[in-house]
C-alpha angles and dihedrals in degrees: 000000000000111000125245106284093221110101132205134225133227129180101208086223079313084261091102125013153308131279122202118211133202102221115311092227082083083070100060107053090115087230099084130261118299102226094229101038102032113077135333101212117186134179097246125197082021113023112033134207140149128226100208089348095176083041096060122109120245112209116258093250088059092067096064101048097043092081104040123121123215108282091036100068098064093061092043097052124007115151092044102138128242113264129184121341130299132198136194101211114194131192136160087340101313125110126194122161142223124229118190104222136189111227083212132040148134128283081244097066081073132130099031132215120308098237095052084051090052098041091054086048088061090051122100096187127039110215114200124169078252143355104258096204098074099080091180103062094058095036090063093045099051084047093055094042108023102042135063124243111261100284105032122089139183095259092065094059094038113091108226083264099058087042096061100038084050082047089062106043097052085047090051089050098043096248126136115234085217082068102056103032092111090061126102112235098256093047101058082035084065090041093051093052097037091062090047093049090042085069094066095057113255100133115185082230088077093047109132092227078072092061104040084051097050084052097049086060106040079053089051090240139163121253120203114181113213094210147025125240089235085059086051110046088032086072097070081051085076092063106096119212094274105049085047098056090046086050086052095046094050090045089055092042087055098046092053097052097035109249095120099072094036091060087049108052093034089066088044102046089047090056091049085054095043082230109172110185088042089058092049093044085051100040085058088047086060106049101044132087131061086258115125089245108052094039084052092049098054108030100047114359080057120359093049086040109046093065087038089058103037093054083052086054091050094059090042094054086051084070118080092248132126095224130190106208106206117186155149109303094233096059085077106053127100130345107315089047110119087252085070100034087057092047094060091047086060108267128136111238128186127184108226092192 
């Protein structure tokens, strides 16, 4: 049986990332959670994956635009507003460009500015953090870091502390703990917020990385992916116990007095306005602090990445494709973002907005 299409958000405190989750009524079938029906998680804004990626919906307007050749798009869509951040990137006579996506959205983001449509029409290759239509990949990989051997459980690595705050919280979101004990504390962090962000509307059917891809497709495009869903998911493995249960623990804290949701929509909110200074402000927001999450975020899920994937563009750009490099929003902030650190390896990068 296929499950729904629809896909559900979760900010993991927003510090870190998003989790996209597959209905949440899976979770509830008081027999446990069938791996490859259960949920499709995946690290949003910074980690990317797709539940039923060739199955979601494009809005309507897209349609239209996914086709379009230059001159076209204008005519088609011209008072489609600026979202996210776009960059023109130049070396030894090739050009590709960078485009800053959300992994989650509303039908109404779509369809998205006229010069990132034209500029993925020049493309000849389409470049995501991974390709979302191969489901296995990422299923084995969620199984290996985000689930207990037989036998373990979450309730033998939680203090009596953590029990009970994780308790309450289930209780709160009408899931059974019996539901989720295989699960690795990050990983039902990510499925308790999820459901809570998912109510205000951000569904990963309306992620960006959906439409670049359907247009791929309909364009007749490759697609390279710059990472594997084992890279991705191994990262959380090098959270120990501890830092786990305090993850958890900021991620419930965040969900009761409503932080969670604010940090998320507020990053959302500032791509889909292609505000600048409001990314920066939140990107900082995200990073500081001596929390798990933040420290986690900086340090590895960008900080450990960046270099990792510009290094992966450069090779690209030594083809003789045209490539649109489409990925998380927050890879491209500050100093440290991939548009610096290709600057310092001797390309030419403009910002186009």
């Amino acid at each position: 049986m296929r499950p729904p299409a629809h896909a559900r958000l979760s900010l993991t405190g927003i510090h870190l990332s998003v989790f996209i989750i597959e209905d949440t009524s899976l979770l509830l079938t008081g027999k446990g959670i069938c791996m490859p029906r259960f949920l499709i998680i995946a690290v949003a804004l910074f980690i990317s994956w797709s539940a039923n990626s060739m199955e979601m919906s494009v809005p309507n307007a897209v349609t239209a635009t996914v086709t379009a050749a230059d001159p076209a798009v204008n005519s088609i869509c011209p008072s489609a507003p600026r979202r996210g951040a776009l960059y023109k990137i130049r070396h030894d006579g090739k050009t590709s460009y960078l485009f800053g996506t959300i992994h989650v959205g509303k039908q109404g983001f779509f369809p998205l500015e006229p010069e990132v449509t034209r500029a993925l029409a020049d493309a000849s290759a389409l470049v995501l953090e991974l390709d979302t239509r191969a489901h296995k990949p990422f299923e084995q990989a969620l199984a290996k870091y985000g689930s207990y051997p037989a036998g373990d459980a979450i309730t033998r690595h939680l203090s009596p502390y953590a029990l009970g705050q994780l308790n309450k919280a289930l209780a709160k979101a009408g899931i059974a703990l019996a539901n989720v004990a295989m699960y690795r504390p990050w990983l039902v962090a990510n499925i308790l917020v999820g459901s809570e962000i998912e109510k205000h509307g951000y569904h990963r059917s309306n992620g960006v990385e959906g439409f670049l891809l359907s247009t791929a497709i309909e364009q007749k495009k490759t697609v390279h992916e710059l990472e594997s869903a084992d890279y991705q998911l191994s990262l959380f493995a090098s959270l120990d116990d501890a830092q786990q249960e305090r993850y958890l623990l900021e991620n419930l804290e965040e969900l009761e007095n409503g932080r969670a949701v604010q940090k998320s929509a507020g990053l959302i909110d500032a791509w889909s306005n292609a505000d600048a200074a409001r990314i920066a402000v939140m990107a900082r927001e995200l990073t500081s602090g001596d929390s798990v999450s933040a420290t986690f975020m900086d340090r590895t899920l960008l900080g450990k990445r960046n270099p990792e994937m510009a290094a992966q563009i450069e090779q690209i750009m030594r083809t003789d494709q045209i490539a649109f490099v489409g990925i998380g929003l927050l890879h491209l902030v500050g100093d440290n973002g991939i548009p610096e650190l290709l600057r310092q390896r001797g390309y030419q990068v403009e910002k186009v907005y």
